[in-house]
C-alpha positions in Angstrom: 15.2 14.9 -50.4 13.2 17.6 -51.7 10.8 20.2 -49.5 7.0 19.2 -49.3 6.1 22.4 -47.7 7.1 24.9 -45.1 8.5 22.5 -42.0 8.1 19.2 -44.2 10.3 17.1 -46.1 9.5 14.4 -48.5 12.9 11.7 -48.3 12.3 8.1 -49.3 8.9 7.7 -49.9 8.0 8.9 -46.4 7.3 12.9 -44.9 10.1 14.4 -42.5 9.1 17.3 -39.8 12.0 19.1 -38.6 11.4 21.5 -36.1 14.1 23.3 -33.1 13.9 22.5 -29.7 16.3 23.2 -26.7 18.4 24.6 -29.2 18.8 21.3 -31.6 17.5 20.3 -34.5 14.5 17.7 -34.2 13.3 15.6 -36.9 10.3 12.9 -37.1 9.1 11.1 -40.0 5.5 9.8 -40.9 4.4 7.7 -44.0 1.1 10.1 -44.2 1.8 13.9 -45.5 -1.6 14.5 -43.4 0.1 12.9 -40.4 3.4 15.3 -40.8 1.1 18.4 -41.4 -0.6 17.3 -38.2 2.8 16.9 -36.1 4.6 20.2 -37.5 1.1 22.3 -36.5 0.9 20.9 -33.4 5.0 21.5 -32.5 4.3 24.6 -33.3 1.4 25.6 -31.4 2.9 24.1 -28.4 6.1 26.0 -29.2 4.0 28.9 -29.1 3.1 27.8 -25.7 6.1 26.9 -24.0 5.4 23.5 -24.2 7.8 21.8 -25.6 10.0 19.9 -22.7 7.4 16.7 -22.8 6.5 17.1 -26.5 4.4 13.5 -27.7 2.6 12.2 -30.2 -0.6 13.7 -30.4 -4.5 11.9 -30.6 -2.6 9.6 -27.8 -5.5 7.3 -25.8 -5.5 6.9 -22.7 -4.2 3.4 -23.0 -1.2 4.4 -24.7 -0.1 7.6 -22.7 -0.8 5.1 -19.2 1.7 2.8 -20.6 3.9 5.4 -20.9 3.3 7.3 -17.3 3.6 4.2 -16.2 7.3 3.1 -17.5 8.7 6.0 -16.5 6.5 6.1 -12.9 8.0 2.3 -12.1 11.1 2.6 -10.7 9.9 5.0 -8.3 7.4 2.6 -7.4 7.5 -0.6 -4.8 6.2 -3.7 -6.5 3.0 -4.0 -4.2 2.2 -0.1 -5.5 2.7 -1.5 -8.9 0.6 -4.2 -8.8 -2.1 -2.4 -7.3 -1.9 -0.1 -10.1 -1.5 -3.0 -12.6 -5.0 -4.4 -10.9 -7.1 -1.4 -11.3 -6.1 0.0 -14.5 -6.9 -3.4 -15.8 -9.8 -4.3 -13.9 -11.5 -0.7 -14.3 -10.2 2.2 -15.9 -8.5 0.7 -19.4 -11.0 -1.9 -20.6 -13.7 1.0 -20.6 -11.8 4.2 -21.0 -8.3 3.2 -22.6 -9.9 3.4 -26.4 -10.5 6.7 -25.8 -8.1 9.5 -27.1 -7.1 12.0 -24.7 -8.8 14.6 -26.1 -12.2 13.2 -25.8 -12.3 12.6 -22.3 -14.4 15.2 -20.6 -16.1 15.4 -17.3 -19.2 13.6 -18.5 -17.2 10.6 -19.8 -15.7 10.1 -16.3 -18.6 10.2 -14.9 -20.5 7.8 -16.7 -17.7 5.9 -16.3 -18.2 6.1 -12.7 -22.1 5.2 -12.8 -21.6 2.0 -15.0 -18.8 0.8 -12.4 -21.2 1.3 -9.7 -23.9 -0.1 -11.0 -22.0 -3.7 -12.2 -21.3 -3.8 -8.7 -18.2 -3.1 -8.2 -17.0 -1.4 -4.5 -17.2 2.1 -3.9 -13.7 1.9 -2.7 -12.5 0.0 -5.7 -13.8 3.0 -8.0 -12.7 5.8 -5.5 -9.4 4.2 -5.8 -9.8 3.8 -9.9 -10.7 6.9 -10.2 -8.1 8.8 -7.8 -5.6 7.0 -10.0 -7.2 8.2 -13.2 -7.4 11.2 -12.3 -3.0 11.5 -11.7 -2.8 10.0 -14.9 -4.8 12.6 -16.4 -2.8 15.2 -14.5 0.1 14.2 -16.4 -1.3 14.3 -19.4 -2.6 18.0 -18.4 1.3 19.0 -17.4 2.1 17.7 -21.0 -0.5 19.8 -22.6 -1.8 16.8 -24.0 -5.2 18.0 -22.4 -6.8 21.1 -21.4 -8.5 20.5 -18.0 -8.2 16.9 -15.7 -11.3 15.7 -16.8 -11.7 13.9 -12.9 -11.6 17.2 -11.0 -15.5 18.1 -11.1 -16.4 14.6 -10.4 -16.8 13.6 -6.3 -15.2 10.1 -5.9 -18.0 7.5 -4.6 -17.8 8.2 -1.1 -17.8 5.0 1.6 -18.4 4.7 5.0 -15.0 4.0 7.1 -16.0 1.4 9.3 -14.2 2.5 13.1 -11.5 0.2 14.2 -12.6 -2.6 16.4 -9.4 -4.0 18.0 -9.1 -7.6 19.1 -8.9 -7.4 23.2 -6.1 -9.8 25.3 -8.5 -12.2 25.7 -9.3 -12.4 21.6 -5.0 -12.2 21.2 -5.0 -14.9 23.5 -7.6 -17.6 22.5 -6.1 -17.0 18.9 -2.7 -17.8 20.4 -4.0 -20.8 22.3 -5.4 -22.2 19.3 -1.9 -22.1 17.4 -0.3 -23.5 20.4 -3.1 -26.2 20.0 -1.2 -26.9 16.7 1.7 -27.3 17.8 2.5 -23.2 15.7 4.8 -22.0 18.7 6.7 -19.4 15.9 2.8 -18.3 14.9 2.0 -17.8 18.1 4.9 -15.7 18.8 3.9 -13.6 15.8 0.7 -13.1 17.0 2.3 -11.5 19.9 5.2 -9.1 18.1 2.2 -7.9 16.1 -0.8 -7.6 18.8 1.7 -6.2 21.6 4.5 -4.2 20.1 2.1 -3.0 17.4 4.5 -3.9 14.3 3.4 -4.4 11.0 3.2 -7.9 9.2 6.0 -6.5 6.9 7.7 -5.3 9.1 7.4 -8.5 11.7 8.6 -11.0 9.1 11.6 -8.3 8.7 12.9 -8.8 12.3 16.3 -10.4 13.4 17.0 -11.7 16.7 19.8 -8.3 16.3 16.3 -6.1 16.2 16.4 -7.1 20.0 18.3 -5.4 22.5 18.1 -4.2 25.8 14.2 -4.3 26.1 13.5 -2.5 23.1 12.4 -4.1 19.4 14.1 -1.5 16.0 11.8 -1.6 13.3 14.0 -0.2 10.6 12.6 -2.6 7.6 10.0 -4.5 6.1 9.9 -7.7 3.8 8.3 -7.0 0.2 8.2 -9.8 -2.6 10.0 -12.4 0.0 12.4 -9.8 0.1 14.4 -7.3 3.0 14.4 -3.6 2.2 15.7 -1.2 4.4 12.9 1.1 5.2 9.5 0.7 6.6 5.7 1.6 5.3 6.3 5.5 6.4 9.7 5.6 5.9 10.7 6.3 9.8 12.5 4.1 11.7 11.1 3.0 14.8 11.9 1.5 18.1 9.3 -0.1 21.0 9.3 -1.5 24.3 9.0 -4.8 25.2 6.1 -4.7 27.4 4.8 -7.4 29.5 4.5 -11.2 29.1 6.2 -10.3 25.5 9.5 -10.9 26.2 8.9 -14.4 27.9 7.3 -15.1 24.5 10.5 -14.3 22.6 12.7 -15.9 24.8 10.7 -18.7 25.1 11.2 -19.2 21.2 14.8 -18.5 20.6 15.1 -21.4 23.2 13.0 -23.8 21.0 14.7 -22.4 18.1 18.3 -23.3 19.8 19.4 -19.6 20.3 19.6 -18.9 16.7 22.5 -16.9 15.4 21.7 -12.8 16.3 21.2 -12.0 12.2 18.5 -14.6 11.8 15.2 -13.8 10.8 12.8 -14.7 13.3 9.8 -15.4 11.6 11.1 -17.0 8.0 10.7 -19.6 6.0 11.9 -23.5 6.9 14.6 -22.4 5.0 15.2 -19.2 6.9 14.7 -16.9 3.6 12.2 -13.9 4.2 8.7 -14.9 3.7 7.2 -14.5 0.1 3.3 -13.3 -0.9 2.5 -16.6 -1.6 4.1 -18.0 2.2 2.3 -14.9 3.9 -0.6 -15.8 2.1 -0.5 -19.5 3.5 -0.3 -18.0 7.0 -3.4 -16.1 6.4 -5.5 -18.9 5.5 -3.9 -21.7 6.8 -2.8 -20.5 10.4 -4.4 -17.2 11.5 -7.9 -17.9 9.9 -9.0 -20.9 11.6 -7.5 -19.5 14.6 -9.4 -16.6 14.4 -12.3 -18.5 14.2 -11.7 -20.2 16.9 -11.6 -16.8 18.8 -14.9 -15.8 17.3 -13.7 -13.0 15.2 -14.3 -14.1 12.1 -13.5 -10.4 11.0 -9.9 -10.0 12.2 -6.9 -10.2 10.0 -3.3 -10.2 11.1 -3.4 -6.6 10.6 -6.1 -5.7 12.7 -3.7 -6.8 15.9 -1.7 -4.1 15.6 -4.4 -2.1 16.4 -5.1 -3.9 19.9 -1.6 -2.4 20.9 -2.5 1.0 20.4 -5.9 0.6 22.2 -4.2 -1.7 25.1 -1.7 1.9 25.5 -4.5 4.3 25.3 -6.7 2.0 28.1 -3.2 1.7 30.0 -3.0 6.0 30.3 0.5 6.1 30.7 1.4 7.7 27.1 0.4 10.3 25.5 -1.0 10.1 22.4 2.0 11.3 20.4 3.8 8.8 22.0 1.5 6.3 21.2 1.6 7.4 17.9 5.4 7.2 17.2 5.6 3.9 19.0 2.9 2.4 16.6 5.1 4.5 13.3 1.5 6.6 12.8 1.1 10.2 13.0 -0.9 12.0 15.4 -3.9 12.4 13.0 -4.4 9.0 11.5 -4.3 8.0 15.3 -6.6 10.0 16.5 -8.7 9.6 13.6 -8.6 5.4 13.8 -8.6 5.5 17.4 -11.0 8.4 19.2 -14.0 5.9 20.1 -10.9 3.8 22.3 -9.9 7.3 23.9 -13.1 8.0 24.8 -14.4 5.0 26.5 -10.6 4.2 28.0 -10.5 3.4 31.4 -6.7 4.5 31.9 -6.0 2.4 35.0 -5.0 -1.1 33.4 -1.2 -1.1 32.9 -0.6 -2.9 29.5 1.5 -6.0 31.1 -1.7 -6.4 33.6 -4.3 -6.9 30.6 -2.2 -9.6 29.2 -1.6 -11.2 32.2 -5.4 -11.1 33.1 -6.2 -12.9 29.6 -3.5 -15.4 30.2 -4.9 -15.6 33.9 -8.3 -16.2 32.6 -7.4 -19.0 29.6 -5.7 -20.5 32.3 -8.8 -21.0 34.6 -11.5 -22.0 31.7 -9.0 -24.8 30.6 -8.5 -26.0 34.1 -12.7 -25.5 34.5 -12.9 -27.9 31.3 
C-alpha cells in the first residue's frame, strides 16, 4: 500500500480514504482516484461542519437516498402507511424526480413537478399528499447535509376543497340494513349497526370479541391490519362506548344465531373465524355494502361514512357535550368540530339517540306493511 496523496491510499489497484470519526478510524475505497478525492473533500468539509453522525455517499438521487429513508423509516411504519408510501413514491414523485441527484433539486424543479402532475390529471389531493411526502424526505436529506435548503418549503401544496361530512340518517342506516337482511347478511347487518351506532371504525369493528362486551359498554382497544389483530387503535387511545338503543337487541340477536359463540371470538370474521384480510374487507365493500347502499340511494356512502351518523345522531340527541362526543367517537375536539359544525348548527337537540332509531325502524316497518 503506498500513499496517493494527503488522506488517500492506493492498495490493490483501487484508492482508500481514511478519515476519523467518533474517535475511530474510517476507511472507504473507490476504483476512481477522482471518486476518492471527491469523498475525502467532502468528509472533510462536513467535518468542518459538524456533520459527520449521518455521513453518505455524496451526488446521491433522490431515488437512491428514498430507498434508504425508507429502510430505516419501515419498521416504524404500519403496513397500510407503507403501502401508501410505496403507491405515491411510485406513482408520482420517483418516475419524474428520482433521476435527479439531490443537489439539483431546487424550488423551481418541485414546482414544475407539481404543474406537470396537475395538468396529466392527476388529483389535487394525490399531489398534496406526493408532495407533503417529498418534502420529509427532502427534510432528511437537509438534517444529513446532503442538501442546503428543503427544496418543497416555498412551494403551496395544491390546495382542495374538503367536501363537509354528510352523514347517513336512521332511516339511510336502516334501508341499508334491510337490504342485507333481504340477503339473508344478518352478521353485515349487525356491522352496519356497531359502525353507524357506536361510531367504531371498520378496523376497529372487524377487531371486536364477544369479551369487548360487557355490562352495556363496547372497549375498543384494537384494530385488524393485513387480516391481522394489533393491540392499539388508529389514535392510539383506547376507547370505550355505550350501547345505545335498539343496538344491543342487534348483538344479541346475533350471538343467538351464531349459537352464543365462545367470549374470545371475533364477531365479525372470516367463515373460518380468522380476522378479516384487505382482500375479504374488500369483498364486503363491493359485494355487500355497495349494492346495499344503492338500494338506500346513497350511492356516495362507504362503510366509513356511518361512523359519522353516530356522531351527528349524539349531537341532534343534545345530551353530550362535544368533548364527550368526541372521546366516545376516539376524535379530538378539533377534528370534531371541524367535520361536524354544519350538524351542531342545525341540531335540533330533543331526539334521544335510541328514539331516532326506533323512528327509522318504526317507519321501515309501516312502508313494507303499505307494500
Amino acid at each position: 500500500m503506498s500513499k496517493a496523496e494527503r488522506g488517500i491510499y492506493k492498495r490493490d489497484g483501487s484508492f482508500e480514504v481514511r478519515w476519523r470519526e467518533g474517535g475511530r478510524q474510517r476507511s472507504r475505497r473507490f476504483d476512481k482516484l477522482t471518486d476518492a478525492r471527491t469523498w475525502r473533500d467532502e468528509t472533510r468539509r462536513r467535518k468542518q461542519m459538524g456533520g459527520m453522525a449521518h455521513l453518505l455517499p455524496v451526488n446521491l438521487t433522490l431515488t437512491e437516498f428514498t430507498r434508504r429513508w425508507l429502510e430505516a423509516k419501515v419498521p416504524e411504519l404500519s403496513p397500510n402507511t407503507v403501502r401508501g408510501y410505496d403507491f405515491l413514491l411510485n406513482r408520482h414523485v420517483l418516475p419524474f424526480l428520482g433521476s435527479f441527484q439531490l443537489s439539483e433539486l431546487r424550488p423551481s424543479v418541485v414546482a414544475q413537478w407539481q404543474d406537470e402532475r396537475l395538468a396529466d390529471g392527476c388529483g389535487r389531493r394525490s399531489i398534496a399528499q406526493a408532495q407533503a411526502l417529498l418534502s420529509t424526505i427532502c427534510r432528511a436529506a437537509v438534517a444529513r447535509e446532503l442538501m442546503q435548503a428543503n427544496p418543497c418549503d416555498p412551494i403551496a401544496a395544491p390546495k382542495r376543497t374538503k367536501k363537509s361530512v354528510i352523514p347517513l340518517n336512521p332511516y339511510e342506516v336502516e334501508a341499508i340494513r334491510d337490504h342485507m337482511f333481504s340477503e339473508d347478511q344478518v352478521m353485515e347487518a349487525t356491522l352496519v349497526s356497531v359502525m353507524a351506532y357506536a361510531g367504531l371504525r371498520p378496523s376497529e369493528a372487524f377487531a371486536l370479541t364477544w369479551e369487548d362486551l360487557a355490562n352495556d359498554r363496547i372497549r375498543v382497544t384494537k384494530k385488524v391490519v393485513e387480516g391481522e389483530v394489533v393491540p392499539y387503535t388508529k389514535t392510539q387511545v383506547p376507547r370505550s362506548v355505550t350501547v345505545r338503543g335498539p343496538l344491543q337487541g342487534d348483538l344479541t340477536e346475533l350471538a343467538i344465531l351464531m349459537d352464543y359463540p365462545h367470549s374470545k371470538e371475533l364477531i365479525f370474521a372470516r367463515p373460518d373465524g380468522r380476522p378479516m384480510t384487505r382482500t375479504d374487507i374488500g369483498n364486503f365493500r363491493r359485494r355487500v355494502f355497495s349494492p346495499a347502499r344503492l338500494a338506500a340511494d346513497r350511492p356516495d356512502a362507504t362503510p366509513y361514512h356511518l361512523r359519522h351518523s353516530f356522531a351527528s345522531m349524539l349531537i341532534v340527541e343534545g345530551e353530550l357535550s362535544l368533548p364527550e362526543i368526541a372521546v366516545e367517537c376516539g376524535h379530538d375536539l378539533a377534528t370534531l368540530v371541524k367535520n361536524y359544525a354544519h350538524v351542531v348548527q342545525g341540531a335540533n337537540n330533543n331526539i334521544s339517540f335510541a328514539e331516532q332509531i326506533r323512528e327509522a325502524r318504526e317507519q321501515k316497518t309501516k312502508s313494507q306493511a303499505a307494500a
